[in-house]
N, CA, C and O atoms as a Tripos MOL2 file, in Angstrom:
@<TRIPOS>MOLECULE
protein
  288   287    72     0     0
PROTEIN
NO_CHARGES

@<TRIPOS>ATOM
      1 N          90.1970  114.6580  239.4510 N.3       1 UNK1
      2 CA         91.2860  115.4200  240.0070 C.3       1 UNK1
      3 C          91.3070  115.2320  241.5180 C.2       1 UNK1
      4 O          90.4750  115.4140  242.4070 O.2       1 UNK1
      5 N          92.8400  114.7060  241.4710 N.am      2 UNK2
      6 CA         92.6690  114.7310  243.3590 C.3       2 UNK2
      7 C          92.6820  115.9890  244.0800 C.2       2 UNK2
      8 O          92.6970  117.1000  243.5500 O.2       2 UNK2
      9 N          92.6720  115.6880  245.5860 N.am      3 UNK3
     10 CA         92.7150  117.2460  246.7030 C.3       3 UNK3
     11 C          93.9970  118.4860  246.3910 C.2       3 UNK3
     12 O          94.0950  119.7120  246.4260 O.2       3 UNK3
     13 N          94.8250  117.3400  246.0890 N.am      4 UNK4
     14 CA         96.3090  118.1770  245.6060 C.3       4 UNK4
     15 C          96.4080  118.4680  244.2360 C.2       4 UNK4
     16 O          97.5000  118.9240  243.8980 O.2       4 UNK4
     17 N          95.6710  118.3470  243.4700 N.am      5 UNK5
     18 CA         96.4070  118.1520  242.1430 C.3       5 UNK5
     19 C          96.6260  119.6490  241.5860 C.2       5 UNK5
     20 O          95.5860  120.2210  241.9110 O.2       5 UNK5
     21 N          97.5280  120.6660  240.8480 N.am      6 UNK6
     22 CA         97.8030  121.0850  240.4930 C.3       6 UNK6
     23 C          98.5130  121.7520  239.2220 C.2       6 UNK6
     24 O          99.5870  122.3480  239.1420 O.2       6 UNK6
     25 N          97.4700  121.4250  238.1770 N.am      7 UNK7
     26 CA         98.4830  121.4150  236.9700 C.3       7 UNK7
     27 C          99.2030  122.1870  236.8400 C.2       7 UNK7
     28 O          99.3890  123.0900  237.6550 O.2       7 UNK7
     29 N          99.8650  122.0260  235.6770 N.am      8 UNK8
     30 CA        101.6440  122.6400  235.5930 C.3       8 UNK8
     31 C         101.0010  124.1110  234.5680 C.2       8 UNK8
     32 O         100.2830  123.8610  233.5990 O.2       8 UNK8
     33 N         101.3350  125.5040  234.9020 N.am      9 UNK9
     34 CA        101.3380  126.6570  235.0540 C.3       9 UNK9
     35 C         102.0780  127.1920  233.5260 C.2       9 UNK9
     36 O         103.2470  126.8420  233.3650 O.2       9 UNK9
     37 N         101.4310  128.0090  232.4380 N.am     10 UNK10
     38 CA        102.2090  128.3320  231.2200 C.3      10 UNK10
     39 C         102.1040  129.5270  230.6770 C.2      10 UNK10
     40 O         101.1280  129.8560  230.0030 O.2      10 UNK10
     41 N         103.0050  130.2150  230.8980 N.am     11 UNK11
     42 CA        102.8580  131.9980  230.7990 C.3      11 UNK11
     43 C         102.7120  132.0530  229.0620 C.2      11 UNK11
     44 O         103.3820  131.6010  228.1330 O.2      11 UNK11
     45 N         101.0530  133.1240  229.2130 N.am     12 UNK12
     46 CA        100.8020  133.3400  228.0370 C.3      12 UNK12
     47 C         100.4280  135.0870  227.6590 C.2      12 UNK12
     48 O          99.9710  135.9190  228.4420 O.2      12 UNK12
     49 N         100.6610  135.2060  226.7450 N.am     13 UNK13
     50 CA        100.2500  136.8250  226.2000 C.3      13 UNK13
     51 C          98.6270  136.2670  225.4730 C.2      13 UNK13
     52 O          98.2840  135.2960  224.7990 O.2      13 UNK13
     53 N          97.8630  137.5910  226.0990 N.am     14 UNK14
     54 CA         96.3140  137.2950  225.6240 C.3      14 UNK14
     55 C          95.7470  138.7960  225.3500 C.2      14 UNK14
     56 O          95.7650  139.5790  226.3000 O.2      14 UNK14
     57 N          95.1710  139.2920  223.9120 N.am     15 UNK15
     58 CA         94.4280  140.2410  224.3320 C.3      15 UNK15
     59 C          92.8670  140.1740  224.9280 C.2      15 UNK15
     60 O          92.0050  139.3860  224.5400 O.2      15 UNK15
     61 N          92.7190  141.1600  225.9330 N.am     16 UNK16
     62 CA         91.6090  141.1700  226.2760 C.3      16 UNK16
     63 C          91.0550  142.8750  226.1660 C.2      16 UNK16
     64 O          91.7540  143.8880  226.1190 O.2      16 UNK16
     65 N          89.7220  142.7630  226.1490 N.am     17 UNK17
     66 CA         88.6280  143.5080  226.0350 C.3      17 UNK17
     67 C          89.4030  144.2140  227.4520 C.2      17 UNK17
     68 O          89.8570  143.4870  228.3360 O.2      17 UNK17
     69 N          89.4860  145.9130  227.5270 N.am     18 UNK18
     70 CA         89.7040  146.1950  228.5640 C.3      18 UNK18
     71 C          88.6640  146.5360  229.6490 C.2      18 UNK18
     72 O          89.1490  146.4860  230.7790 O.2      18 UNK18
     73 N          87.4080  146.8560  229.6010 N.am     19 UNK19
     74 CA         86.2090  146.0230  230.0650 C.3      19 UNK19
     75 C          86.0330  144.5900  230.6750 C.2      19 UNK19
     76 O          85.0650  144.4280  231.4170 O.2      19 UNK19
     77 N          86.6920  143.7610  230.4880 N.am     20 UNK20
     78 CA         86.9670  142.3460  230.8140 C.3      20 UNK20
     79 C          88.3090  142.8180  232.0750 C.2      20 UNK20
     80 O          88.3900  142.4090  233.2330 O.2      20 UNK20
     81 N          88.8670  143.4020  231.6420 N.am     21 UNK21
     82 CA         90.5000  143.5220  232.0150 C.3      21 UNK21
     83 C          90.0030  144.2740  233.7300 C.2      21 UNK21
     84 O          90.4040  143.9380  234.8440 O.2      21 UNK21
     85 N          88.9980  145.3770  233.3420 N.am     22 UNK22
     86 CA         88.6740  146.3030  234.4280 C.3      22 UNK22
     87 C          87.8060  145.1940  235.6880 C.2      22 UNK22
     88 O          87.7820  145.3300  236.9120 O.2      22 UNK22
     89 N          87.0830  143.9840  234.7220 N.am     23 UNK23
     90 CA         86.4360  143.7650  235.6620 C.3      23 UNK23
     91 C          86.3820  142.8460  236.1880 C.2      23 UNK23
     92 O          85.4190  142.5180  236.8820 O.2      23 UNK23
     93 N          87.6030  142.0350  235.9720 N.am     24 UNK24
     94 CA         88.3750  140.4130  236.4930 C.3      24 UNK24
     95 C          89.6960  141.2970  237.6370 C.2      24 UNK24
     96 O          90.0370  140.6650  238.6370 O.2      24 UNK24
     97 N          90.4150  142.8730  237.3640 N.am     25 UNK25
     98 CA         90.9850  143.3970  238.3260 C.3      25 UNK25
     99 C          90.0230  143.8670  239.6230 C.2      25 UNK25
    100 O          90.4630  144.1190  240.7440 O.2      25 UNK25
    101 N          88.8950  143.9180  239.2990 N.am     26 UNK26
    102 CA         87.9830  144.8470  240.3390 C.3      26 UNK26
    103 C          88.1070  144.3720  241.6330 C.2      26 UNK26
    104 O          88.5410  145.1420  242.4890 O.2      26 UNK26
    105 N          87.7970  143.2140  241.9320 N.am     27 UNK27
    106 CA         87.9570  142.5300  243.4370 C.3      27 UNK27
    107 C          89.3160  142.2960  244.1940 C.2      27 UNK27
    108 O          89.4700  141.7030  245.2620 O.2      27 UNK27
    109 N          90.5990  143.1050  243.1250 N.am     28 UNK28
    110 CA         91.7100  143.2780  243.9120 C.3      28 UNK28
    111 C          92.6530  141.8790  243.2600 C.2      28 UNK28
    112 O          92.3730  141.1690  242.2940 O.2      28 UNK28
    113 N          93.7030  141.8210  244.0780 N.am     29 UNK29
    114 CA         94.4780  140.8970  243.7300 C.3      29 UNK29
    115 C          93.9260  139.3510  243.3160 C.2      29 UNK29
    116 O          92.8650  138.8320  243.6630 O.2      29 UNK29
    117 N          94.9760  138.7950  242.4730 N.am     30 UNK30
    118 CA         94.5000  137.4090  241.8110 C.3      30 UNK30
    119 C          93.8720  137.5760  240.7530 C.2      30 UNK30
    120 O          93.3230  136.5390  240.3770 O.2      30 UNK30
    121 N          93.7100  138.4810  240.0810 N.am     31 UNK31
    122 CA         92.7940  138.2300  238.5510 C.3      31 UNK31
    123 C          92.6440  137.6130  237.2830 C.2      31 UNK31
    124 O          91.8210  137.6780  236.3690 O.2      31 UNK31
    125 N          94.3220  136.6200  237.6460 N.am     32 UNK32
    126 CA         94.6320  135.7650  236.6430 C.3      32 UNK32
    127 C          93.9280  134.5970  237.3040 C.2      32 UNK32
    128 O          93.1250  134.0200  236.5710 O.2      32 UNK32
    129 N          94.0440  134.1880  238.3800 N.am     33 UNK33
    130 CA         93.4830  132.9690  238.5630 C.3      33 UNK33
    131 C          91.9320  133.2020  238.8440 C.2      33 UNK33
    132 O          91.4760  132.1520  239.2970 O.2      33 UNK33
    133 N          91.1230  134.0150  238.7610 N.am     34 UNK34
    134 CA         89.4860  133.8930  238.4770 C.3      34 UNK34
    135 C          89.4320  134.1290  236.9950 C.2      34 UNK34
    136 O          88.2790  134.0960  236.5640 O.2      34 UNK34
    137 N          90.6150  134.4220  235.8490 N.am     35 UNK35
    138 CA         90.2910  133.9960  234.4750 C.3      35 UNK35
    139 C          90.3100  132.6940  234.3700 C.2      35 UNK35
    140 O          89.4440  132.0760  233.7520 O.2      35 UNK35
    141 N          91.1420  132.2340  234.8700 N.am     36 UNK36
    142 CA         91.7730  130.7550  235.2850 C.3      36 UNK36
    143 C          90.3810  129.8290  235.1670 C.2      36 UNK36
    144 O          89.9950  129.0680  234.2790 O.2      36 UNK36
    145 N          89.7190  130.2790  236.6160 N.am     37 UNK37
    146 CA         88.7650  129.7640  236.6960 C.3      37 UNK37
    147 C          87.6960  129.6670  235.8540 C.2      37 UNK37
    148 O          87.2360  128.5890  235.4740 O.2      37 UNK37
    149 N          87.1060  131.1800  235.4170 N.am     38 UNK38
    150 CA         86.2770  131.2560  234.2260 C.3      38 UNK38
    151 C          86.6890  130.3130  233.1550 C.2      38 UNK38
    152 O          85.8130  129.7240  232.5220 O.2      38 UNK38
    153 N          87.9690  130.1160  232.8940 N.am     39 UNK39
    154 CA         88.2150  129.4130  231.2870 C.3      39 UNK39
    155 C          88.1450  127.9060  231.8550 C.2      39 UNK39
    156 O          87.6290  127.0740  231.1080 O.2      39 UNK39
    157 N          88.5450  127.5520  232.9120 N.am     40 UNK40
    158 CA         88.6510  125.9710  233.0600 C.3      40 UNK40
    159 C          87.1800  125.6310  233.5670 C.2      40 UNK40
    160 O          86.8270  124.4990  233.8970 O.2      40 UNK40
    161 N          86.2930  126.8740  233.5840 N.am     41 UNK41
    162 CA         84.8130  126.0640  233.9730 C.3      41 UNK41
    163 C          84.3860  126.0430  232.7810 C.2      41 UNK41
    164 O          83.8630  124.9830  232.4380 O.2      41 UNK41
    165 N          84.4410  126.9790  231.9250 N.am     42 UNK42
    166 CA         83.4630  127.1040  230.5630 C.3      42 UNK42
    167 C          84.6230  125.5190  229.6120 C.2      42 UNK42
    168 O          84.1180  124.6100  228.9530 O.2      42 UNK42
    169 N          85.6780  125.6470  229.8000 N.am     43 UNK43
    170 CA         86.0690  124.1230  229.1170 C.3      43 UNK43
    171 C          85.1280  123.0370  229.6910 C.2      43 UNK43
    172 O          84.4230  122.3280  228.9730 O.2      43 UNK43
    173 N          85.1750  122.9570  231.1130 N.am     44 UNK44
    174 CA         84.1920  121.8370  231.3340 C.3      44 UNK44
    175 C          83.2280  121.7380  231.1670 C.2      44 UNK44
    176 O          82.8480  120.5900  230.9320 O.2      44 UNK44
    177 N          82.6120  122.4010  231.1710 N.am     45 UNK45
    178 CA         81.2280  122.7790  230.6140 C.3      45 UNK45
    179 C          81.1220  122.1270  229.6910 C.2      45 UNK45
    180 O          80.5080  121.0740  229.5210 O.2      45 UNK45
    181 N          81.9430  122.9440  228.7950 N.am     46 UNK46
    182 CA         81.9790  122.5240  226.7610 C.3      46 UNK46
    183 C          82.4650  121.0720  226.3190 C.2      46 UNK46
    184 O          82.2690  120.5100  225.2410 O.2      46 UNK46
    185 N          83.1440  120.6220  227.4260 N.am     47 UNK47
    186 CA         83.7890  119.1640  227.3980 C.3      47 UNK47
    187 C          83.0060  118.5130  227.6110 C.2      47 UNK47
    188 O          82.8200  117.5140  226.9170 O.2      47 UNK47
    189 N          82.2260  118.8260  228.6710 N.am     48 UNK48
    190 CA         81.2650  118.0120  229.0090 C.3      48 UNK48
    191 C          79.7340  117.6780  228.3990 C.2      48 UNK48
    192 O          79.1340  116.6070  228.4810 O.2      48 UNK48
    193 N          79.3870  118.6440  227.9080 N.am     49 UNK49
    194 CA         78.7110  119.3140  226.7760 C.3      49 UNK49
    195 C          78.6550  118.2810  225.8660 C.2      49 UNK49
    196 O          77.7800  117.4170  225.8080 O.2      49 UNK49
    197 N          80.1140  118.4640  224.7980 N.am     50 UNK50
    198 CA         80.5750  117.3320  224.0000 C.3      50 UNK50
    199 C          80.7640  116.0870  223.8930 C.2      50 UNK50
    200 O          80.9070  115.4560  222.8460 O.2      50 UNK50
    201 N          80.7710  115.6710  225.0260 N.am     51 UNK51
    202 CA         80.5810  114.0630  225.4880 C.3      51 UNK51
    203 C          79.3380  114.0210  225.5440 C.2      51 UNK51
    204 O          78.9550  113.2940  224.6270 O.2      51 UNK51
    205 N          78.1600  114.5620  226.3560 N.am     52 UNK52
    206 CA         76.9490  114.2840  226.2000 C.3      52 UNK52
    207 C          76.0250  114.1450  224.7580 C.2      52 UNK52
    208 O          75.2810  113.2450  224.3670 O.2      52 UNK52
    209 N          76.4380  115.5100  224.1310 N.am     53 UNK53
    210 CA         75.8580  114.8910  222.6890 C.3      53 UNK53
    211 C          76.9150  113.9510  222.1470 C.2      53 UNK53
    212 O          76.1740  113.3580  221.3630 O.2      53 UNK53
    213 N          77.8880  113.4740  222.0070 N.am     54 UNK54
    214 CA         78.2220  111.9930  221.3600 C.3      54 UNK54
    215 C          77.3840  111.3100  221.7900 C.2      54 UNK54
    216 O          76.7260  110.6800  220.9620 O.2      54 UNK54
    217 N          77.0710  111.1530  223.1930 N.am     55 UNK55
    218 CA         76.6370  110.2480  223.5460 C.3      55 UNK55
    219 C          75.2470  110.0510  223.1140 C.2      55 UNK55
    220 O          74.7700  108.9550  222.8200 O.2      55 UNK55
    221 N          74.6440  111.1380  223.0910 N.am     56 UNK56
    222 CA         73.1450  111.0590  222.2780 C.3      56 UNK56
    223 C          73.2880  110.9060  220.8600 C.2      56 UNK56
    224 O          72.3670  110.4180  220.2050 O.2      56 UNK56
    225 N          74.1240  111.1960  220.4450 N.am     57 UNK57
    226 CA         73.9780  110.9180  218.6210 C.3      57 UNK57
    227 C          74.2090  109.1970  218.7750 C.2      57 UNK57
    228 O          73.4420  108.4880  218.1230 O.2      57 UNK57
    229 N          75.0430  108.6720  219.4550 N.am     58 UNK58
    230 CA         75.2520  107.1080  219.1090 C.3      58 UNK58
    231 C          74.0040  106.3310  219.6040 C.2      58 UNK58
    232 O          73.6830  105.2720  219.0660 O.2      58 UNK58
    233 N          73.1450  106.9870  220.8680 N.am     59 UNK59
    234 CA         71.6500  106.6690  221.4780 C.3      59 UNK59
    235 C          70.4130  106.6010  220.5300 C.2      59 UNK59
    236 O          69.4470  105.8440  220.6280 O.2      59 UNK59
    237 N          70.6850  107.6750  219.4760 N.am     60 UNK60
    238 CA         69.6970  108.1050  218.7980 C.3      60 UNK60
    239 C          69.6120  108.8740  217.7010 C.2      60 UNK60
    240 O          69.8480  110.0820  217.7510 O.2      60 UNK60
    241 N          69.3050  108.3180  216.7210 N.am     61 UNK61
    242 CA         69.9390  109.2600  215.2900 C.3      61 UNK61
    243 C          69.1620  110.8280  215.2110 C.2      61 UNK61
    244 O          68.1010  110.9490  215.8240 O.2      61 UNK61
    245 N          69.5150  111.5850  214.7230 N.am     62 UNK62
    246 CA         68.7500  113.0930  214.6490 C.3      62 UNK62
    247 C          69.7640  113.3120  213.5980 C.2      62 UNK62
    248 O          70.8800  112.8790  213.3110 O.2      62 UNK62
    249 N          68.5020  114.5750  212.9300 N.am     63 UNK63
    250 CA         69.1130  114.9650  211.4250 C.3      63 UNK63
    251 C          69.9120  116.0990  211.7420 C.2      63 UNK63
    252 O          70.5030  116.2500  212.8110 O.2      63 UNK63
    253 N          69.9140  116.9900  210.6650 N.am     64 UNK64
    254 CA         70.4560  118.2280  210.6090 C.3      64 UNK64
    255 C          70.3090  119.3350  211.9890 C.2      64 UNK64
    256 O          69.1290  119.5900  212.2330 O.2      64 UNK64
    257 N          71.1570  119.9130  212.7700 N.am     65 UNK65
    258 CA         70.7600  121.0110  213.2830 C.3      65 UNK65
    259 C          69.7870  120.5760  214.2790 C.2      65 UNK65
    260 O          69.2060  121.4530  214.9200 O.2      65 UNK65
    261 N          69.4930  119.1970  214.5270 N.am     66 UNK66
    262 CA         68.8350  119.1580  216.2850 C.3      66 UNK66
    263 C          67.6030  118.4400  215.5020 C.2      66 UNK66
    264 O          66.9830  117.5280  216.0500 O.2      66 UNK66
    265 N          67.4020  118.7200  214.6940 N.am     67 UNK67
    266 CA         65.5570  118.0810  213.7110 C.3      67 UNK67
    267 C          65.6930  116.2470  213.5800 C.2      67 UNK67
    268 O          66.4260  115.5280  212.9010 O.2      67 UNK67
    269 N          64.6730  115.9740  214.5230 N.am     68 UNK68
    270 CA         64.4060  114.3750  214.1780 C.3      68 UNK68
    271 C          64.0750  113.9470  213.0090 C.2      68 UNK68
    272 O          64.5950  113.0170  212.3920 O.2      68 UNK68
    273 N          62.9010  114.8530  212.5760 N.am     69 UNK69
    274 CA         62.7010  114.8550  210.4600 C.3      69 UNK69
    275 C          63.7450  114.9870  209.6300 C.2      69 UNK69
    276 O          64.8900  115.3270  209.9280 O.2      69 UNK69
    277 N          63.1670  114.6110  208.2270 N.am     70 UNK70
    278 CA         63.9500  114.6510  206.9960 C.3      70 UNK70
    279 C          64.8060  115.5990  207.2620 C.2      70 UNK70
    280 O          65.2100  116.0960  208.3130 O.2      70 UNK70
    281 N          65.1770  115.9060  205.3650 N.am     71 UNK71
    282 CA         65.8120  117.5750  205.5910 C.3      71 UNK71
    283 C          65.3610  118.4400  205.9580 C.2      71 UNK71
    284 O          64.1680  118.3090  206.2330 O.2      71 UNK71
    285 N          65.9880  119.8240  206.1910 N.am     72 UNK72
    286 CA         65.7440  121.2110  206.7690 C.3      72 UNK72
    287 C          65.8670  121.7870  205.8860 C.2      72 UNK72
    288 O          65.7450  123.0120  205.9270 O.2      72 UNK72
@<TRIPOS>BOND
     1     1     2 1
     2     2     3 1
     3     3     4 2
     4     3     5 am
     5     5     6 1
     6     6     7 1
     7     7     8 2
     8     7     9 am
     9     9    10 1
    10    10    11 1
    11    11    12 2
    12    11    13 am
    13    13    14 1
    14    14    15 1
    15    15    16 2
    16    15    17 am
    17    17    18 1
    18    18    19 1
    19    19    20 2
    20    19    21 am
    21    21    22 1
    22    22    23 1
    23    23    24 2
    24    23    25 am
    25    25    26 1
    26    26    27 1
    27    27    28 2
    28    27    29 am
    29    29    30 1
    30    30    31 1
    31    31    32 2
    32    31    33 am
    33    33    34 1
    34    34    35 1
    35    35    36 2
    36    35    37 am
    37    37    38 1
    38    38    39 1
    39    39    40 2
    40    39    41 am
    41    41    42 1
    42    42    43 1
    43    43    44 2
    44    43    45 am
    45    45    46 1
    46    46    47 1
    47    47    48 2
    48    47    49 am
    49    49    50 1
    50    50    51 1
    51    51    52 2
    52    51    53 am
    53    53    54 1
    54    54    55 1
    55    55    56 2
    56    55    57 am
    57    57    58 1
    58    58    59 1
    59    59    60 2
    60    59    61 am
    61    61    62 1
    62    62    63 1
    63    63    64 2
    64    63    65 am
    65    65    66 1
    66    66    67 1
    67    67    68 2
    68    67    69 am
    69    69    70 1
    70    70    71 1
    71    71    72 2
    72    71    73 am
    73    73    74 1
    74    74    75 1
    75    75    76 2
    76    75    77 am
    77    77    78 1
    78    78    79 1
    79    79    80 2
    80    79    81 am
    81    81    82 1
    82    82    83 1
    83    83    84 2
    84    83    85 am
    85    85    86 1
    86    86    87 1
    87    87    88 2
    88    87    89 am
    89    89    90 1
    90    90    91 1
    91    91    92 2
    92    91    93 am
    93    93    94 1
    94    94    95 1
    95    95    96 2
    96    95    97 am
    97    97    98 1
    98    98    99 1
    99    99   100 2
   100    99   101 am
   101   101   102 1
   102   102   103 1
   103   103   104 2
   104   103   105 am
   105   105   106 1
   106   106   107 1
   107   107   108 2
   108   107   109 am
   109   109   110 1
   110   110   111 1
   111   111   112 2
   112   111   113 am
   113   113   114 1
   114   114   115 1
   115   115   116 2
   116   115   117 am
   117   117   118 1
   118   118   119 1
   119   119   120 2
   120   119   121 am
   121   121   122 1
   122   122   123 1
   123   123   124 2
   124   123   125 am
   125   125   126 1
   126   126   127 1
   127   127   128 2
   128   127   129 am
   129   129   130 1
   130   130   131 1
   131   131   132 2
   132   131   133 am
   133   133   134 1
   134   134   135 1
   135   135   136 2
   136   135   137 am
   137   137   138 1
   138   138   139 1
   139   139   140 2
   140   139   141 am
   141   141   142 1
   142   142   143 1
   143   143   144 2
   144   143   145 am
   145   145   146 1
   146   146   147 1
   147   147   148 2
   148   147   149 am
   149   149   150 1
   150   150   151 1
   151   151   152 2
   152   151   153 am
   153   153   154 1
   154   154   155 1
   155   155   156 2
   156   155   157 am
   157   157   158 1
   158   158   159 1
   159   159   160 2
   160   159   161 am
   161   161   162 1
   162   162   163 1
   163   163   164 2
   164   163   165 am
   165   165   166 1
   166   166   167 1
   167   167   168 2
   168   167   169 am
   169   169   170 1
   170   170   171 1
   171   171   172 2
   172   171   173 am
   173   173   174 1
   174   174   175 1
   175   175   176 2
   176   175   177 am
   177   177   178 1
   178   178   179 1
   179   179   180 2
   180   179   181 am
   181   181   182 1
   182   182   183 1
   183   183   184 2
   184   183   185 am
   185   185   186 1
   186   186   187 1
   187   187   188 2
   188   187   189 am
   189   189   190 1
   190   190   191 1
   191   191   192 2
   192   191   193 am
   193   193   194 1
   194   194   195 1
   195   195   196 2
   196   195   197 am
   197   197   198 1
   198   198   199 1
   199   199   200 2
   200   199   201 am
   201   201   202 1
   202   202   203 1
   203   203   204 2
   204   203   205 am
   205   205   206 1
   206   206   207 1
   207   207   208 2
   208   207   209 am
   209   209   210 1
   210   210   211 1
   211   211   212 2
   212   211   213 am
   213   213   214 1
   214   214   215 1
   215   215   216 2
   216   215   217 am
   217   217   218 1
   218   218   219 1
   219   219   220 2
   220   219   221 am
   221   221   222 1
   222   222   223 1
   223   223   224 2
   224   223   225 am
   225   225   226 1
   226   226   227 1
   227   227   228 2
   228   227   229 am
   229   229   230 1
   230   230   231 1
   231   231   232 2
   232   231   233 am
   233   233   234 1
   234   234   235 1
   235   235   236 2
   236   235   237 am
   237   237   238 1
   238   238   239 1
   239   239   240 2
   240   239   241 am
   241   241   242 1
   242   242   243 1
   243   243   244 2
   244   243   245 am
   245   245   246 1
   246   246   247 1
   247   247   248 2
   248   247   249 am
   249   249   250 1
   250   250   251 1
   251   251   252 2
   252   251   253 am
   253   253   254 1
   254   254   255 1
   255   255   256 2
   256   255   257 am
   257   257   258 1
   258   258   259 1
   259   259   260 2
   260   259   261 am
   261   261   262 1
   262   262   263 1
   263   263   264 2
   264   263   265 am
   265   265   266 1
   266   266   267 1
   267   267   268 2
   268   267   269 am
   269   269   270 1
   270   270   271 1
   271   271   272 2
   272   271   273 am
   273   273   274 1
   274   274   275 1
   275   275   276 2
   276   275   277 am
   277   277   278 1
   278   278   279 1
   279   279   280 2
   280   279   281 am
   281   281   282 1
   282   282   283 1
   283   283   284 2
   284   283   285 am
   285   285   286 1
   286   286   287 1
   287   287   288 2
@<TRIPOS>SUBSTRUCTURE
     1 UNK1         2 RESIDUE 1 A UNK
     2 UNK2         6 RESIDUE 1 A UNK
     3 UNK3        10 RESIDUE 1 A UNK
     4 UNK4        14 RESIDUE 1 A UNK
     5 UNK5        18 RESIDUE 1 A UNK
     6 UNK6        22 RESIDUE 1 A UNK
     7 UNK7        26 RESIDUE 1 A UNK
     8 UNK8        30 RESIDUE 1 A UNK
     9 UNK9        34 RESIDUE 1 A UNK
    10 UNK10       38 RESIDUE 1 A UNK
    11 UNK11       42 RESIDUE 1 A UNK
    12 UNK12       46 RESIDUE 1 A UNK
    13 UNK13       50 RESIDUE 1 A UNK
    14 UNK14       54 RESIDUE 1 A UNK
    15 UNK15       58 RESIDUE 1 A UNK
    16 UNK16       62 RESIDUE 1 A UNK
    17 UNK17       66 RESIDUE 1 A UNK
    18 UNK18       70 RESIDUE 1 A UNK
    19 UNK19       74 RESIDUE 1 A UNK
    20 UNK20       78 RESIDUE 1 A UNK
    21 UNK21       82 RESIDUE 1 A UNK
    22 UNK22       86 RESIDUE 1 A UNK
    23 UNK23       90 RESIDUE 1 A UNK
    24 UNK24       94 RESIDUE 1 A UNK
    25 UNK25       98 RESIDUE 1 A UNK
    26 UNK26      102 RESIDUE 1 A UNK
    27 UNK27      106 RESIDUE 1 A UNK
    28 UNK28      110 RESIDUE 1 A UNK
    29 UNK29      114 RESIDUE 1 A UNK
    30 UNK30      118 RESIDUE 1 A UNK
    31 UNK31      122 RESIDUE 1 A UNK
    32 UNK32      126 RESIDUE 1 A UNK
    33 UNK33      130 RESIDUE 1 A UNK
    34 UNK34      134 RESIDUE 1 A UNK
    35 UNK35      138 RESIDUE 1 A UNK
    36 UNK36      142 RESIDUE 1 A UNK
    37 UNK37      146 RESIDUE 1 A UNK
    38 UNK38      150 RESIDUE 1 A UNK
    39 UNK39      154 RESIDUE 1 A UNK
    40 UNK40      158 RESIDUE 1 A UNK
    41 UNK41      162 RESIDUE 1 A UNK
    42 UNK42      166 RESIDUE 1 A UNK
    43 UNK43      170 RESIDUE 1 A UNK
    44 UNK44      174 RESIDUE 1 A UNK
    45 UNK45      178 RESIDUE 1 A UNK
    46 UNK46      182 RESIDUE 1 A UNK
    47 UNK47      186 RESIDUE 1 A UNK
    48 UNK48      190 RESIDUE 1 A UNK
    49 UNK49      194 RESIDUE 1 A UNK
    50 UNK50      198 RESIDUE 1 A UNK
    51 UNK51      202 RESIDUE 1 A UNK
    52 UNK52      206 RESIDUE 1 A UNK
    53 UNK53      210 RESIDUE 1 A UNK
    54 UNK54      214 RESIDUE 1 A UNK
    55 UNK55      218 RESIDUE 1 A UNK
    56 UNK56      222 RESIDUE 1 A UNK
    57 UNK57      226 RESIDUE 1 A UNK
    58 UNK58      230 RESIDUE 1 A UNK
    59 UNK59      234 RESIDUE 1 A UNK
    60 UNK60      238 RESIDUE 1 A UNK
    61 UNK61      242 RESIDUE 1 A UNK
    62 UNK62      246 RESIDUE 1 A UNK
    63 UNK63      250 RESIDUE 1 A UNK
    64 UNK64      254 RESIDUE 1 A UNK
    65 UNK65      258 RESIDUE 1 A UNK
    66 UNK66      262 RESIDUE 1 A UNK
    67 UNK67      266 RESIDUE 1 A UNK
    68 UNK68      270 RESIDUE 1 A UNK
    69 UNK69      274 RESIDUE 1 A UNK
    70 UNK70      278 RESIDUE 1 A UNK
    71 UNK71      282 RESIDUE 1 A UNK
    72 UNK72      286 RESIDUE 1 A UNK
């Protein structure tokens, strides 16, 4: 992603935990864009995540559930 880049913006209805709700409002204005943030880090994360084990399953075979042995 370049310095500018900005993806394109898509109004959505979400329920949330109002506990969540109380405590993404707490620091005042903007609380959509630090969900924003929370969800587009935990995607990368998980994206990234997901590419790494492909990449280890094609490196190295493993069985069931993480176990180098037979069955589980």
């Amino acid at each position: 992603m370049g310095k500018f880049y900005r993806p394109k913006k898509k109004p959505v209805t979400m329920r949330l935990d109002s506990d969540v709700i109380a405590w993404l409002k707490a620091d005042g204005r903007g609380y959509q864009t630090k969900a924003n943030r929370l969800l587009r880090h935990a995607m990368t994360y998980f994206v990234t995540k997901k590419k790494l084990a492909g990449f280890e399953s094609r490196t190295r075979p493993i069985g069931k559930a993480g176990h180098s042995k037979g069955k589980v």
